[in-house]
BALOBA-1460 file (C-alpha; in Angstrom, 3 decimals):
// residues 336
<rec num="1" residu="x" x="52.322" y="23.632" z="46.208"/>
<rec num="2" residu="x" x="54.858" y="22.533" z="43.629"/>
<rec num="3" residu="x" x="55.832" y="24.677" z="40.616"/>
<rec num="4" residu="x" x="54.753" y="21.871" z="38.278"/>
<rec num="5" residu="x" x="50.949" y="21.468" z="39.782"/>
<rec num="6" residu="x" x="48.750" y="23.672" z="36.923"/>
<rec num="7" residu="x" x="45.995" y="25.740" z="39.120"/>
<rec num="8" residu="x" x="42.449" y="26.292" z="37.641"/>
<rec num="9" residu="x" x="39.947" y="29.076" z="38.756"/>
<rec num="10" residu="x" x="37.215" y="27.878" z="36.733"/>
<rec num="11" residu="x" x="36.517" y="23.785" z="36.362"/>
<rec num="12" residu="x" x="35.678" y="24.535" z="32.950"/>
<rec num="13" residu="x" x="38.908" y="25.702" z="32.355"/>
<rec num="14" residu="x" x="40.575" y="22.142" z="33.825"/>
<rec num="15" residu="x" x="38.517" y="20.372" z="31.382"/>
<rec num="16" residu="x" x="39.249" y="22.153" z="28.867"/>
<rec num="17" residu="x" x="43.063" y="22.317" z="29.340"/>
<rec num="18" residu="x" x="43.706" y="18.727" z="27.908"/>
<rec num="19" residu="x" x="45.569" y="17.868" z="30.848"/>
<rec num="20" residu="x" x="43.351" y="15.256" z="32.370"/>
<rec num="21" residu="x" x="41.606" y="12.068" z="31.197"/>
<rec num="22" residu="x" x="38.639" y="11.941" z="33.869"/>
<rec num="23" residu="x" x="37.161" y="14.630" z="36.475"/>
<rec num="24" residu="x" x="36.056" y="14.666" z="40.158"/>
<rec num="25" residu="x" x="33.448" y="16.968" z="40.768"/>
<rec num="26" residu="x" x="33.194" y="18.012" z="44.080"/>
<rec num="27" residu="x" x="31.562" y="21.575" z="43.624"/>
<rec num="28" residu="x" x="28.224" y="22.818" z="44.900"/>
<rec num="29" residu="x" x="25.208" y="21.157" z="43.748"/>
<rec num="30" residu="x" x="23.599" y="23.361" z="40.732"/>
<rec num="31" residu="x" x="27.363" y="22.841" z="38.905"/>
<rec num="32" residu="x" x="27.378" y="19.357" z="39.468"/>
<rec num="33" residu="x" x="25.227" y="18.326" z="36.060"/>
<rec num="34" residu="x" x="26.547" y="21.627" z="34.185"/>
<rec num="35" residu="x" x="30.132" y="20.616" z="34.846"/>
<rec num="36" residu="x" x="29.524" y="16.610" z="33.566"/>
<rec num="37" residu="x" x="27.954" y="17.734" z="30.491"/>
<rec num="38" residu="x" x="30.533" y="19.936" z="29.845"/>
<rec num="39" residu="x" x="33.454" y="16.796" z="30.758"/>
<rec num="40" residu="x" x="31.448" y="14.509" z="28.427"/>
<rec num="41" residu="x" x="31.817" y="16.949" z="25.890"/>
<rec num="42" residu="x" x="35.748" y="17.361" z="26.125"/>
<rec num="43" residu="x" x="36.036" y="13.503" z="26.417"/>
<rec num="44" residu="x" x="36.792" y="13.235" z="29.862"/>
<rec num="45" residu="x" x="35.267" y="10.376" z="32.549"/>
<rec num="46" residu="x" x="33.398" y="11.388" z="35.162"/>
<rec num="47" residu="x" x="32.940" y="10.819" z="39.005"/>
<rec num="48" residu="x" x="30.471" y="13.388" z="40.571"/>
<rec num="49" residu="x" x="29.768" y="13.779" z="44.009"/>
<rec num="50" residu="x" x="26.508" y="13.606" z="45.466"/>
<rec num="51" residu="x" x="23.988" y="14.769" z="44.953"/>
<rec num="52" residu="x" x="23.750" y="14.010" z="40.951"/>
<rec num="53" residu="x" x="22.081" y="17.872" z="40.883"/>
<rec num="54" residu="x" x="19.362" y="19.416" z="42.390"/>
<rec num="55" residu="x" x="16.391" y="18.800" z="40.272"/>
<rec num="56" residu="x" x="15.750" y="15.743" z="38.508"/>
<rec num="57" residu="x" x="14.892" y="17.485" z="34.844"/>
<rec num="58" residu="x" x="18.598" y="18.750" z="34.678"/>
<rec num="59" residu="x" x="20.020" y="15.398" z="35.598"/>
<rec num="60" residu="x" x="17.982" y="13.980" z="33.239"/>
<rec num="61" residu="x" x="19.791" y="15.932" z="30.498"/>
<rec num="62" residu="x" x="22.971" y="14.843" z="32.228"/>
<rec num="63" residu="x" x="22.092" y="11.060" z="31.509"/>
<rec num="64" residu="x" x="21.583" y="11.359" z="28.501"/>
<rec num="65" residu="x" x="25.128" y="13.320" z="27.756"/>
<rec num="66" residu="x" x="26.575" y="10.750" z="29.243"/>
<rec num="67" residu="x" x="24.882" y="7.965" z="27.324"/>
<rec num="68" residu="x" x="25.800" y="9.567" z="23.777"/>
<rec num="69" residu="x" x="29.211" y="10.378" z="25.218"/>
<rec num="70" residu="x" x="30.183" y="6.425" z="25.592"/>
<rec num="71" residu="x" x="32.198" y="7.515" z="28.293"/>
<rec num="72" residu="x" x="32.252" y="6.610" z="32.049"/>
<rec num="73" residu="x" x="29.950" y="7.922" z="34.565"/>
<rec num="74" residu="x" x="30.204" y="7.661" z="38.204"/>
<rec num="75" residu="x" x="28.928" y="8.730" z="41.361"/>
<rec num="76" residu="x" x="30.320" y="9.023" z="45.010"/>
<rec num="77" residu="x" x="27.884" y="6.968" z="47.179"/>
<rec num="78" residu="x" x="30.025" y="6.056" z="49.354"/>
<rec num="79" residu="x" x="27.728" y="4.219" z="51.559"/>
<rec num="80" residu="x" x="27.343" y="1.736" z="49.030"/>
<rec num="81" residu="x" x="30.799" y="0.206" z="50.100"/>
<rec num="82" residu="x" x="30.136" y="-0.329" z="54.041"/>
<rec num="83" residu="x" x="29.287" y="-3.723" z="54.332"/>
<rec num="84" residu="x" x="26.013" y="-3.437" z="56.642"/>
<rec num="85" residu="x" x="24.245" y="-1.658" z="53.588"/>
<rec num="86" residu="x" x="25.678" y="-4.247" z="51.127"/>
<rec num="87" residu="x" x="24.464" y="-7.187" z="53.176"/>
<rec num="88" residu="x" x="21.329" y="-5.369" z="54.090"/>
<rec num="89" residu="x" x="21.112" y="-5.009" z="50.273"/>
<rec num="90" residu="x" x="21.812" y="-8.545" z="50.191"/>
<rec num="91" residu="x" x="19.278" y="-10.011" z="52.284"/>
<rec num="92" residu="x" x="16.299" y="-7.637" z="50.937"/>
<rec num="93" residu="x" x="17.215" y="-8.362" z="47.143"/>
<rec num="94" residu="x" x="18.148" y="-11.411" z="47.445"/>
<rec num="95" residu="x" x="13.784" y="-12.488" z="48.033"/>
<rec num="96" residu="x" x="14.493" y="-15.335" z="50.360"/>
<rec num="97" residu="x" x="12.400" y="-13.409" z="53.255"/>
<rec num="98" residu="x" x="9.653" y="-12.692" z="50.894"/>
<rec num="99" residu="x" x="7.964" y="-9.445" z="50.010"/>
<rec num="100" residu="x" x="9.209" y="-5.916" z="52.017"/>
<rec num="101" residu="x" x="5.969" y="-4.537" z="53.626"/>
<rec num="102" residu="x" x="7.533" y="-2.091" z="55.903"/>
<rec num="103" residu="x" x="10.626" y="0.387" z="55.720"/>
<rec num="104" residu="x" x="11.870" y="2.750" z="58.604"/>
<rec num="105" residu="x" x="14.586" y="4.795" z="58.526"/>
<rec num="106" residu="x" x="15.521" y="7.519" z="61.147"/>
<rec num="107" residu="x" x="18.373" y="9.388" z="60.300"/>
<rec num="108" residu="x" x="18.538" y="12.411" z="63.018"/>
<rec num="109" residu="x" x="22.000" y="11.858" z="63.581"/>
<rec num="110" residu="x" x="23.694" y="14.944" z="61.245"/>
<rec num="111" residu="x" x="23.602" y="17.592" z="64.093"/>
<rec num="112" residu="x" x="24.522" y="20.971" z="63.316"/>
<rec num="113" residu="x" x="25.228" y="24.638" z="64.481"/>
<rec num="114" residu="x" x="24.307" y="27.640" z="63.284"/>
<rec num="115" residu="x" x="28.240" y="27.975" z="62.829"/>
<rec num="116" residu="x" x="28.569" y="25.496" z="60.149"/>
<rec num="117" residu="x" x="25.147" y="27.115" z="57.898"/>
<rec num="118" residu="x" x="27.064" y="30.623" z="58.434"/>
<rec num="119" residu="x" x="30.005" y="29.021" z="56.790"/>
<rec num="120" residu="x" x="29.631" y="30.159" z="53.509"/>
<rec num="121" residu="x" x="26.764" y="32.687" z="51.850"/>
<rec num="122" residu="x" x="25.595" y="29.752" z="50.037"/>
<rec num="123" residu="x" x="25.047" y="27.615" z="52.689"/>
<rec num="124" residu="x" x="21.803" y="26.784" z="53.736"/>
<rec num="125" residu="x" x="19.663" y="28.845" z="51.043"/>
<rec num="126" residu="x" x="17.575" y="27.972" z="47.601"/>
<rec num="127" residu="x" x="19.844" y="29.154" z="45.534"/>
<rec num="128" residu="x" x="22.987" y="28.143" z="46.915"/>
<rec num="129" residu="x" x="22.804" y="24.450" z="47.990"/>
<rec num="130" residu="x" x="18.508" y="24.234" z="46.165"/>
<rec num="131" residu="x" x="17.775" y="22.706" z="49.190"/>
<rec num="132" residu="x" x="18.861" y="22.153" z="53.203"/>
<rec num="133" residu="x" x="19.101" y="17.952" z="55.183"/>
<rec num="134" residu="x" x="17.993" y="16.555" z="51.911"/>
<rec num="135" residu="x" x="20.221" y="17.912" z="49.124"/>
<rec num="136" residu="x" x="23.236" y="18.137" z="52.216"/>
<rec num="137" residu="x" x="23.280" y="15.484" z="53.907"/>
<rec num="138" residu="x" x="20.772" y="12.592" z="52.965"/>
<rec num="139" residu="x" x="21.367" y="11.754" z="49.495"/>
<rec num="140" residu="x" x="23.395" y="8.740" z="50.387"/>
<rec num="141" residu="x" x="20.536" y="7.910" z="53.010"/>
<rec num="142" residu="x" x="18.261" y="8.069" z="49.789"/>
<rec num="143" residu="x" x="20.316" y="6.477" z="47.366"/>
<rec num="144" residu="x" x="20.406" y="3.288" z="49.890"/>
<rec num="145" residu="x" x="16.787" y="3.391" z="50.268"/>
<rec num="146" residu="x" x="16.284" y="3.011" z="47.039"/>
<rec num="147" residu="x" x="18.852" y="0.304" z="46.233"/>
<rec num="148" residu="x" x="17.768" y="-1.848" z="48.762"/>
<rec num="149" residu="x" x="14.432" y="-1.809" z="48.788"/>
<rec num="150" residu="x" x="13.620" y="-0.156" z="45.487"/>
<rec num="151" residu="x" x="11.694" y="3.172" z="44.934"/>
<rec num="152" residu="x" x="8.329" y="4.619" z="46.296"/>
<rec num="153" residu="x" x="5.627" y="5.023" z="44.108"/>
<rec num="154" residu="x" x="3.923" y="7.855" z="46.328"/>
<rec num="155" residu="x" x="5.084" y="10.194" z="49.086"/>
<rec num="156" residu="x" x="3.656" y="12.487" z="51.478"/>
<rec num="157" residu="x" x="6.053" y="14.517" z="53.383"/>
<rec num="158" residu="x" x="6.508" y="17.216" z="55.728"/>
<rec num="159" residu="x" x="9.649" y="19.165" z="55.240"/>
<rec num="160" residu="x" x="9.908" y="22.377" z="57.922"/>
<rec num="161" residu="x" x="12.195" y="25.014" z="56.784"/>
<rec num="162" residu="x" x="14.261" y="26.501" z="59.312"/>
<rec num="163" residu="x" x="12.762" y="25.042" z="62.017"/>
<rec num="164" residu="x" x="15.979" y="24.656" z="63.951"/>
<rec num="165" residu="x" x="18.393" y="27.177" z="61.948"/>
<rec num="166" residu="x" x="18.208" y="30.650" z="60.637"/>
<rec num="167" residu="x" x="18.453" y="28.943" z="57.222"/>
<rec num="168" residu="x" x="15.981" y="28.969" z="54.219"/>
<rec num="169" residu="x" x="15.921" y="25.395" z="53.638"/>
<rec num="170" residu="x" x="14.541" y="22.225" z="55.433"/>
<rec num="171" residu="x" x="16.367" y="21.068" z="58.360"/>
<rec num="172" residu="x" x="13.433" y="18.410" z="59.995"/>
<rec num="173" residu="x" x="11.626" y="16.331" z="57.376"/>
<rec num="174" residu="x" x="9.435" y="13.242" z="58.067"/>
<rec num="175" residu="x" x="8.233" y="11.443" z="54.906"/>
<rec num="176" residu="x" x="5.779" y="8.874" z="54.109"/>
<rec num="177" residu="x" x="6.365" y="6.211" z="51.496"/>
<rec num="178" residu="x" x="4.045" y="4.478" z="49.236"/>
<rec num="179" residu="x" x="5.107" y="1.116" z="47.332"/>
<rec num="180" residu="x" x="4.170" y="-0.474" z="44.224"/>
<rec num="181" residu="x" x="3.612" y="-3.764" z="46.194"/>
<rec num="182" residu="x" x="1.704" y="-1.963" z="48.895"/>
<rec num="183" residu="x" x="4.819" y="-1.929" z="51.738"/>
<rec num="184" residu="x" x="4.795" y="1.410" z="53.217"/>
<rec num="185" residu="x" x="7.323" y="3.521" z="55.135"/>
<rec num="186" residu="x" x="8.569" y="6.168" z="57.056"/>
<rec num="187" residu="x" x="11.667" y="8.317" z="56.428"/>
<rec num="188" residu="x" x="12.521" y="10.862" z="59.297"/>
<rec num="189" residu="x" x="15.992" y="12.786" z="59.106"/>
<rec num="190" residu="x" x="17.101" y="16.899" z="60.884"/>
<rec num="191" residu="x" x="19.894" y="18.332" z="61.481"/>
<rec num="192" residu="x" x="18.390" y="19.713" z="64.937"/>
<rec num="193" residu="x" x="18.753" y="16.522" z="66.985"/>
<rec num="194" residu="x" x="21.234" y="15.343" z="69.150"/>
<rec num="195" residu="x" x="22.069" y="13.255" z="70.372"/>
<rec num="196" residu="x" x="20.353" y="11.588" z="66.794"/>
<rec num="197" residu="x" x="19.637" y="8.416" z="65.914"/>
<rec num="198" residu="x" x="20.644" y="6.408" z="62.829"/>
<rec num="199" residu="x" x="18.282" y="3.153" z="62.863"/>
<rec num="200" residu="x" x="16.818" y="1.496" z="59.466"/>
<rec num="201" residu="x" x="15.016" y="-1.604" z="59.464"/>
<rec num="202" residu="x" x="13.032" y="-3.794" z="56.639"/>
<rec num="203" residu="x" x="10.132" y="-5.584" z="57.474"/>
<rec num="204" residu="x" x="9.966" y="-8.684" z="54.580"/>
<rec num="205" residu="x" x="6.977" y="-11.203" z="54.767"/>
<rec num="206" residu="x" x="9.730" y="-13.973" z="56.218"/>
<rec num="207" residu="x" x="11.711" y="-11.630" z="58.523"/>
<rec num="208" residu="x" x="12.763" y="-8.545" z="59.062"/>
<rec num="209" residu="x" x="16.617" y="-6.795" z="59.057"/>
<rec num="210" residu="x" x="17.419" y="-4.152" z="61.480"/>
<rec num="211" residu="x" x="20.924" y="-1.336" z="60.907"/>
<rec num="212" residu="x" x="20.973" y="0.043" z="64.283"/>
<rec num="213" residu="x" x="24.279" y="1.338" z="66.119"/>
<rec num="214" residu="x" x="26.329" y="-0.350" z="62.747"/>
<rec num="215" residu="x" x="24.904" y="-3.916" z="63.957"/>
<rec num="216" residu="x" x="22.968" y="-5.509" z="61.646"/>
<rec num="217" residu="x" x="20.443" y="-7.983" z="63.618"/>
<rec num="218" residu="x" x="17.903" y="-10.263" z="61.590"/>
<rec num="219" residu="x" x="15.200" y="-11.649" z="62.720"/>
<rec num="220" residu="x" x="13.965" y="-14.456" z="61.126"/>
<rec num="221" residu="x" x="10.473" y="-16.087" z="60.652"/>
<rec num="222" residu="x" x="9.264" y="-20.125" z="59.660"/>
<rec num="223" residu="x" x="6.433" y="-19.141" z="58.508"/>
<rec num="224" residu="x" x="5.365" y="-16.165" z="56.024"/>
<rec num="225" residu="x" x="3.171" y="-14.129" z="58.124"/>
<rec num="226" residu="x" x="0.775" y="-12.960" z="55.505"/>
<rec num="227" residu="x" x="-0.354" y="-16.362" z="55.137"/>
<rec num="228" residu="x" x="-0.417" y="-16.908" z="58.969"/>
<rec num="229" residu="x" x="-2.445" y="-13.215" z="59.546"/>
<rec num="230" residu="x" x="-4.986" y="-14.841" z="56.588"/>
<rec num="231" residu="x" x="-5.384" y="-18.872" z="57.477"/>
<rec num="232" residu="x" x="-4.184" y="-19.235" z="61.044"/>
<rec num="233" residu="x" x="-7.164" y="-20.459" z="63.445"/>
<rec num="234" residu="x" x="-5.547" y="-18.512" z="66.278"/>
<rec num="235" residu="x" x="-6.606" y="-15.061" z="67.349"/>
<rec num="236" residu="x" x="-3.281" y="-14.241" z="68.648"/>
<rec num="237" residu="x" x="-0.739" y="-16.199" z="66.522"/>
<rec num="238" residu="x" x="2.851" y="-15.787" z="67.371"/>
<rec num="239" residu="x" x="4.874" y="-17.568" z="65.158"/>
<rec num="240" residu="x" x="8.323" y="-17.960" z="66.655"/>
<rec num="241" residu="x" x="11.298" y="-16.008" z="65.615"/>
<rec num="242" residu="x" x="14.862" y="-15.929" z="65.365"/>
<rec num="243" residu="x" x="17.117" y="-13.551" z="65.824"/>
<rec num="244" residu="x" x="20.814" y="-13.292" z="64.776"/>
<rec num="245" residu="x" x="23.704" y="-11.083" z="64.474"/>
<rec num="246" residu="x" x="24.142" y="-10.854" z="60.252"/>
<rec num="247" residu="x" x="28.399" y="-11.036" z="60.498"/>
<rec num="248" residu="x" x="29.483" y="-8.929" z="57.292"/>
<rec num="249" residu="x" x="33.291" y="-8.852" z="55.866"/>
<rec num="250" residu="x" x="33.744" y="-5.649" z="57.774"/>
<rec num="251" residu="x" x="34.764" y="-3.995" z="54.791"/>
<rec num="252" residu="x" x="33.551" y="0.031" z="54.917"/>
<rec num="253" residu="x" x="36.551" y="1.587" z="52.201"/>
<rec num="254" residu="x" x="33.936" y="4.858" z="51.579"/>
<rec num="255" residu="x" x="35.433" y="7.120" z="49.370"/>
<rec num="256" residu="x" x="39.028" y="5.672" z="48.957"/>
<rec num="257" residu="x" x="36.836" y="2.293" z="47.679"/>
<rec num="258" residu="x" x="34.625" y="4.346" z="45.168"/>
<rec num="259" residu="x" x="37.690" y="6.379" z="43.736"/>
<rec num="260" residu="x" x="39.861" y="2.732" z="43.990"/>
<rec num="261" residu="x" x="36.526" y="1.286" z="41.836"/>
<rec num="262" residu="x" x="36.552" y="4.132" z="39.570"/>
<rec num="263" residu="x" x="39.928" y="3.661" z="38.580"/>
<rec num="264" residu="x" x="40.053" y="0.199" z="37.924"/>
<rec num="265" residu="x" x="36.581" y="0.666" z="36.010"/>
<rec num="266" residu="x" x="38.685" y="2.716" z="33.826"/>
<rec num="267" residu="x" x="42.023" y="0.194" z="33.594"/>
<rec num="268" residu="x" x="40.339" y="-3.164" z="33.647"/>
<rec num="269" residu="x" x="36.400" y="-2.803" z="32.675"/>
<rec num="270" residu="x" x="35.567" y="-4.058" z="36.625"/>
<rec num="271" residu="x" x="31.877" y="-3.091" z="36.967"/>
<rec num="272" residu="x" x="30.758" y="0.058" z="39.163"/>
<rec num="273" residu="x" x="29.849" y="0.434" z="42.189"/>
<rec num="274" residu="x" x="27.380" y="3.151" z="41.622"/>
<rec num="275" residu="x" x="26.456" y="4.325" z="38.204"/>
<rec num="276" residu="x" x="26.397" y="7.916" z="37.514"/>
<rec num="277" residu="x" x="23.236" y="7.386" z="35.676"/>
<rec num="278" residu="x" x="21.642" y="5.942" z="39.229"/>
<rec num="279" residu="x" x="22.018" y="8.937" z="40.914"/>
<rec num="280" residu="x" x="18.234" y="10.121" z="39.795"/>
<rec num="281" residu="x" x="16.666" y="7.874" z="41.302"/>
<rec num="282" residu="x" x="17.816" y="9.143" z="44.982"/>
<rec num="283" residu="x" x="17.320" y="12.381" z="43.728"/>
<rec num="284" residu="x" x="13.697" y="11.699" z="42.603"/>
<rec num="285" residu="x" x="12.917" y="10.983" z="46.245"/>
<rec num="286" residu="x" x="13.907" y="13.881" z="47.546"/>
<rec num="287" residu="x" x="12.452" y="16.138" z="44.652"/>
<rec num="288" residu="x" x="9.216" y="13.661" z="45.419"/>
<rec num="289" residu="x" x="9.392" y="14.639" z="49.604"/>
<rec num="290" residu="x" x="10.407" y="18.887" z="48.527"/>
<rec num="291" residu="x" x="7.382" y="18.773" z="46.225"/>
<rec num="292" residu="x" x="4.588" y="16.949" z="48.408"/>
<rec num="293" residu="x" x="5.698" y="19.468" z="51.540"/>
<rec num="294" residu="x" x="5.586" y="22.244" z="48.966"/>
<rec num="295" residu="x" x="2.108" y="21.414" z="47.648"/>
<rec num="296" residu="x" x="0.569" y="19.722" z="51.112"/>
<rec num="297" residu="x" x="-0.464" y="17.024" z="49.522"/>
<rec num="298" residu="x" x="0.961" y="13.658" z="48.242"/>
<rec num="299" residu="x" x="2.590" y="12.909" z="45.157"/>
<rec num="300" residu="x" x="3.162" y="10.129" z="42.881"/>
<rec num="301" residu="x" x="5.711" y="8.952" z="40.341"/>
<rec num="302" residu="x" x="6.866" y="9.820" z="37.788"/>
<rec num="303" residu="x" x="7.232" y="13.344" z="39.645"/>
<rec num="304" residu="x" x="5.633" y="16.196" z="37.579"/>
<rec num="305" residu="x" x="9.220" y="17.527" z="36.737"/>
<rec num="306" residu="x" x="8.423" y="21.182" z="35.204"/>
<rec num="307" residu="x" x="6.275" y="21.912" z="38.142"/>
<rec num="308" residu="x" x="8.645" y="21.124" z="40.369"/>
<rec num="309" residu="x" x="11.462" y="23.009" z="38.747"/>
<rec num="310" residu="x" x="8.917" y="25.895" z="38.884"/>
<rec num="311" residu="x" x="8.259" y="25.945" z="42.895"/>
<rec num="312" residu="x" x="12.410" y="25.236" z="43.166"/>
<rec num="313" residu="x" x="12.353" y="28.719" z="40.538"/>
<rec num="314" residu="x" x="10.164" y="30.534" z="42.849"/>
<rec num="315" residu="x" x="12.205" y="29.807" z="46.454"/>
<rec num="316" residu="x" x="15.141" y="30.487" z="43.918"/>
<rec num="317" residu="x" x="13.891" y="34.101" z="43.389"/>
<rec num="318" residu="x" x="13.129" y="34.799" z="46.594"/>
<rec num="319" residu="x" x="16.292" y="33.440" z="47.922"/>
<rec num="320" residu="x" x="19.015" y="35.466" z="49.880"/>
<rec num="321" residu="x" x="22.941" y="34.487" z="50.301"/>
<rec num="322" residu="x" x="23.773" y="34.814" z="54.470"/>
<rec num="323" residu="x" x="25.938" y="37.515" z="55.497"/>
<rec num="324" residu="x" x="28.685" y="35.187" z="56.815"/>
<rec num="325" residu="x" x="30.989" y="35.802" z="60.035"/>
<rec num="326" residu="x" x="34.511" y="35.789" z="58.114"/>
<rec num="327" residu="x" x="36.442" y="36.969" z="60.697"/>
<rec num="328" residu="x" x="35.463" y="33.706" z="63.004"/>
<rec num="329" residu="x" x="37.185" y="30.312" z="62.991"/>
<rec num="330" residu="x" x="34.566" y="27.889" z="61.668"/>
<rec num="331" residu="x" x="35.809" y="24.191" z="62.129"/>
<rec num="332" residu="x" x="34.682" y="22.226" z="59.040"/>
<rec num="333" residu="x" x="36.486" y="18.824" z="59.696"/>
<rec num="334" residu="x" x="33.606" y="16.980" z="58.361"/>
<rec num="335" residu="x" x="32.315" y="18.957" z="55.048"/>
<rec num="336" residu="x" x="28.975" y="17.149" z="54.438"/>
C-alpha cells in the first residue's frame, strides 16, 4: 500500500479525520445506520450498502438524519441497474397491462456451504448479521419487489432457521403476500438449493411478464381478463395471447453504475438511482416475513416496530458467535 494512503481502524475515525467528502459503507449490517448518522453528522455524503440496517425502527432514525442533514443519501441496489428489472419495472408501472393480481418470485439460487457461514464468528447468527437469506442475500430481491410492483400490505411467512446449516438464522423462507388491491403472491428464497432457481413473474389484468434464466418473456392479452372471467358467456373462455421476447438495452453496470450514479449525483445534481431513504421499504418486508414466522401468524402494515425489535432483542440475547476454522482456506470470491 502506498506511504501516502491514511489507514483507519475504526470508520468513525475516517469520518472524522476530515479527509473525505462522502463515505461507502460496506460494514456488517447493525453499523450500517450507526455509521450514516454519524457521516451526516460530520457532513459527509453517504452510499450504504445493503441492507439499510437490520430493523426498520433504527433506519427510521437514519432517515430522518439524513433529511435534516441536507446531504446525499444513497444505497447500493445494484439490481436496480440490470436492464430486465428496469424494463420489468417498466412494463408493471407503466399500467398499460392493467392491475398486478399475482406476483411470484423464487429465488433458491444463493447456494451455500457450511464453509462460507464458518467464515467469520459473525456469520450466520442474531447478533452478528440480525438475520440469515433475508438480511444476506435477498435484500436486493426485496427492494425489486417492492419497486416494481409496490409493497404488501400483509404477509404470512414461514422462515426455518437452520434448516440446511448449523447457523442460527433462516436459510429456507417461503412468504405469502397480501396487496392493497387484492393481488397476492408468493416469495420463496434458501440458501440450501442447488441447483436453484431464479424465476419472477407478474401477473397484470392485460398480461403478464416473466424474468426467468435473464430472459424477459411477456405475454400479452386483448382483452382484460377480469372483465372476460365476469361477462364472458363461455364456460371455458380462452382469450388468445401473445407472447414476446421484451429486448432491453442490455445494460447491467451493478455496482460500478450505482457508484458512477453516485458520483455524478454529487457533480451534476443527476437524479438517483436508489435513494438511501428507500431502503426501508425492502427492509420492512423482510422485518414483515421475520416477524409473521416469529409470531405464526400473519402480519400487516405498518409493522408493529417495538415488538419486533423486541423478538430481534430476544434471539439477540440468546445468540452465540461460531467458533470459526481459521486455519482453513475459505474461498470468498463472491462476498454476498
Amino acid at each position: 500500500m502506498p506511504a501516502d494512503v491514511t489507514v483507519f481502524e475504526e470508520g468513525t475515525d475516517l469520518i472524522a479525520s476530515g479527509l473525505v467528502d462522502a463515505v461507502l459503507i460496506a460494514v456488517p449490517h447493525y453499523q450500517h445506520p450507526e455509521l450514516a448518522e454519524d457521516a451526516f453528522a460530520h457532513g459527509l455524503h453517504v452510499l450504504s450498502e445493503k441492507p439499510a440496517g437490520v430493523y426498520t425502527k433504527q433506519v427510521r432514525e437514519e432517515n430522518a438524519a439524513a433529511a435534516k442533514s441536507g446531504l446525499t443519501f444513497a444505497m447500493m441496489f445494484n439490481q436496480r441497474t440490470n436492464s430486465v428489472y428496469r424494463k420489468m419495472h417498466d412494463i408493471v408501472q407503466g399500467g398499460e397491462y392493467g392491475a398486478i393480481m399475482r406476483v411470484n418470485w423464487i429465488i433458491t439460487d444463493w447456494f451455500r456451504t457450511q464453509a462460507y457461514y464458518d467464515s467469520g464468528d459473525w456469520r450466520g447468527t442474531w447478533n452478528g448479521e440480525g438475520g440469515g437469506v433475508l438480511l444476506n442475500q435477498c435484500p436486493h430481491q426485496l427492494d425489486l419487489l417492492q419497486w416494481i410492483c409496490g409493497m404488501p400490505s400483509e404477509i404470512q411467512a414461514f422462515a426455518q432457521n437452520g434448516h440446511w446449516h448449523d447457523i442460527e438464522v433462516e436459510d429456507d423462507v417461503t412468504a405469502y403476500l397480501k396487496y392493497p388491491n387484492g393481488a397476492t403472491g408468493v416469495f420463496v428464497t434458501s440458501t440450501g438449493d442447488y441447483p436453484g432457481t431464479n424465476r419472477f413473474e407478474v401477473t397484470m389484468e392485460r398480461g403478464k411478464i416473466v424474468c426467468d434464466g435473464g430472459r424477459l418473456t411477456l405475454f400479452r392479452l386483448d382483452e382484460n381478463i377480469r372483465e372476460v372471467c365476469q361477462h364472458s358467456e363461455q364456460a371455458f373462455a380462452r382469450p388468445v395471447v401473445h407472447a414476446e421476447l421484451v429486448e432491453t438495452d442490455g445494460s447491467n453496470p451493478q455496482h460500478v453504475g450505482i457508484l458512477r450514479n453516485f458520483g455524478q449525483h454529487l457533480l451534476t445534481g443527476a437524479p438517483l438511482i436508489a435513494r438511501g431513504e428507500e431502503g426501508i421499504n425492502g427492509l420492512t418486508v423482510s422485518n414483515m416475513i421475520h416477524l409473521s414466522s416469529w409470531l405464526g401468524r400473519p402480519v400487516t402494515a405498518p409493522i408493529d416496530e417495538d415488538l419486533f425489535l423486541a423478538e430481534l432483542n430476544k434471539r439477540r440475547a440468546a445468540s452465540q458467535a461460531k467458533k470459526t476454522g481459521s486455519d482453513v482456506a475459505i474461498d470468498l470470491t463472491d462476498t454476498y
